[in-house]
C-alpha positions as CSV (number, residue, x, y, z in Angstrom):
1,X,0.0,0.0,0.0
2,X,2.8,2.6,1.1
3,X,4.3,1.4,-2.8
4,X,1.0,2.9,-4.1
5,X,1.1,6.0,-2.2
6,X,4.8,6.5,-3.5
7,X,4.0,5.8,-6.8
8,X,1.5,8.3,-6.6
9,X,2.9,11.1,-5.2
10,X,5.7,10.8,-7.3
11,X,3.7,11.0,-10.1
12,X,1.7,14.0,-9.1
13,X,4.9,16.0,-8.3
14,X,6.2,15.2,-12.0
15,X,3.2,16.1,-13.5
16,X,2.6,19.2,-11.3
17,X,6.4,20.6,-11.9
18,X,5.9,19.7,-16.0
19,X,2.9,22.1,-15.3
20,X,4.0,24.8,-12.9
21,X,7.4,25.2,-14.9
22,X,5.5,25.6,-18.5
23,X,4.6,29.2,-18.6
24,X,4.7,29.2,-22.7
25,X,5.6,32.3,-24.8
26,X,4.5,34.8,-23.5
27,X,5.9,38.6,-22.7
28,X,6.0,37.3,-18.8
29,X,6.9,34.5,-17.9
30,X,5.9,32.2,-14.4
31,X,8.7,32.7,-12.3
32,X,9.3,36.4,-13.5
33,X,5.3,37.3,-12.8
34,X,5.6,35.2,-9.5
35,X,9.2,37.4,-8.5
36,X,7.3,40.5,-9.1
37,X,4.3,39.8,-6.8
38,X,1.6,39.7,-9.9
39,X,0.6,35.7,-8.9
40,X,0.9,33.9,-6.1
41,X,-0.1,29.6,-5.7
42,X,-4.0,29.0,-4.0
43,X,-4.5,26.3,-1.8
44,X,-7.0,25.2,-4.9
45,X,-3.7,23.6,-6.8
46,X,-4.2,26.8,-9.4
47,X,-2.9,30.4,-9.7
48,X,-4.5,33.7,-8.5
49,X,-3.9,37.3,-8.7
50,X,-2.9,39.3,-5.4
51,X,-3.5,42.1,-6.8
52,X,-5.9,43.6,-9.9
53,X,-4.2,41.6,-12.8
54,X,-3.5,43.4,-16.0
55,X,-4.8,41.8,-19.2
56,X,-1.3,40.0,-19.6
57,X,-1.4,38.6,-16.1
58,X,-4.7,37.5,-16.7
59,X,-4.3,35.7,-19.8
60,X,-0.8,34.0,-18.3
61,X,-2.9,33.0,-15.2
62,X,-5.3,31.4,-17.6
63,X,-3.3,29.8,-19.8
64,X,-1.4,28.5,-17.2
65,X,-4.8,27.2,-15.2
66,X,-6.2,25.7,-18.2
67,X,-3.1,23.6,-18.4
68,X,-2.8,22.4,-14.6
69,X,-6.7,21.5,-14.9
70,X,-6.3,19.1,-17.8
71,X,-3.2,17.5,-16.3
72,X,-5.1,17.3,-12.9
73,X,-7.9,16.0,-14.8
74,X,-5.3,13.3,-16.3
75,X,-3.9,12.0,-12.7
76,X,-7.3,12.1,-11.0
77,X,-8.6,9.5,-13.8
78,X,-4.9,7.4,-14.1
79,X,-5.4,7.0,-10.1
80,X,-8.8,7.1,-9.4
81,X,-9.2,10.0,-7.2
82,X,-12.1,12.9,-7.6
83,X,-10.1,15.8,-9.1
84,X,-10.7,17.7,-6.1
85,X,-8.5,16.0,-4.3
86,X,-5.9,16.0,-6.9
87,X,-6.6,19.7,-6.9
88,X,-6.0,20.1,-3.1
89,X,-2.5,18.0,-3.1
90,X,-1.2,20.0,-5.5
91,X,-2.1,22.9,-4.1
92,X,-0.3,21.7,-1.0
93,X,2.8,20.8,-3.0
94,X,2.5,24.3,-4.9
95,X,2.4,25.8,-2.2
96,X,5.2,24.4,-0.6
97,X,7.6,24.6,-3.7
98,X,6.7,28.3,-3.7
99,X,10.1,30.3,-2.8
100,X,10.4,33.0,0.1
101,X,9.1,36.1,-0.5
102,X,6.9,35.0,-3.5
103,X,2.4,34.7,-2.5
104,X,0.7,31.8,-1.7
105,X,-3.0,32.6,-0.6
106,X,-4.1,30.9,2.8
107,X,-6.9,29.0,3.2
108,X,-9.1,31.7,4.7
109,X,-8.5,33.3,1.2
110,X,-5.6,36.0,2.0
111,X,-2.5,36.7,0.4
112,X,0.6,36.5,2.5
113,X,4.4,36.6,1.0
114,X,5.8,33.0,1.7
């Protein structure tokens, strides 16, 4: 059973960090828009604005949540979990990866710097 739950998590932090690391081409990147306080991890496994994005925030934030939902999607149904929990654990992991001074929203719904 503890195999399993290896196996699993494994293969939810591998298909979370092909995800959080794949920002596309765009004029701002992940790490850059995360380094300058414009998004910040939720607990919900997706990204969020801190702040009033601008139109290039927002369509980075949704490019970028369209992508984590479908490879969510992908590990919920290869392990047989409801996509809200796949959601929650990567949220956890996101959140956890996220570097000092970058935000992470709390689970009462404010943003803090990590």
């Amino acid at each position: 059973m503890k195999t399993g739950i290896k196996q699993f998590s494994l293969w939810l932090s591998l298909a979370l960090c092909s995800v959080l690391f794949s920002g596309g081409v765009m004029a701002i990147d992940l790490q850059a828009a995360k380094a300058q306080g414009l998004v910040g991890e939720m607990t919900s496994g997706y990204l969020g604005a801190p702040k009033p994005p601008t139109p290039e925030v927002s369509s980075l934030i949704t490019d970028i949540n369209t992508k984590r939902k479908a490879k969510y999607q992908q590990v919920a149904q290869k392990v047989g979990k409801p996509l809200k929990v796949i959601e929650q654990l990567a949220g956890e992991k996101a959140i956890a990866k996220t570097r000092p001074g970058n935000y992470i929203q709390t689970p009462q719904g404010r943003w803090v710097k990590k």
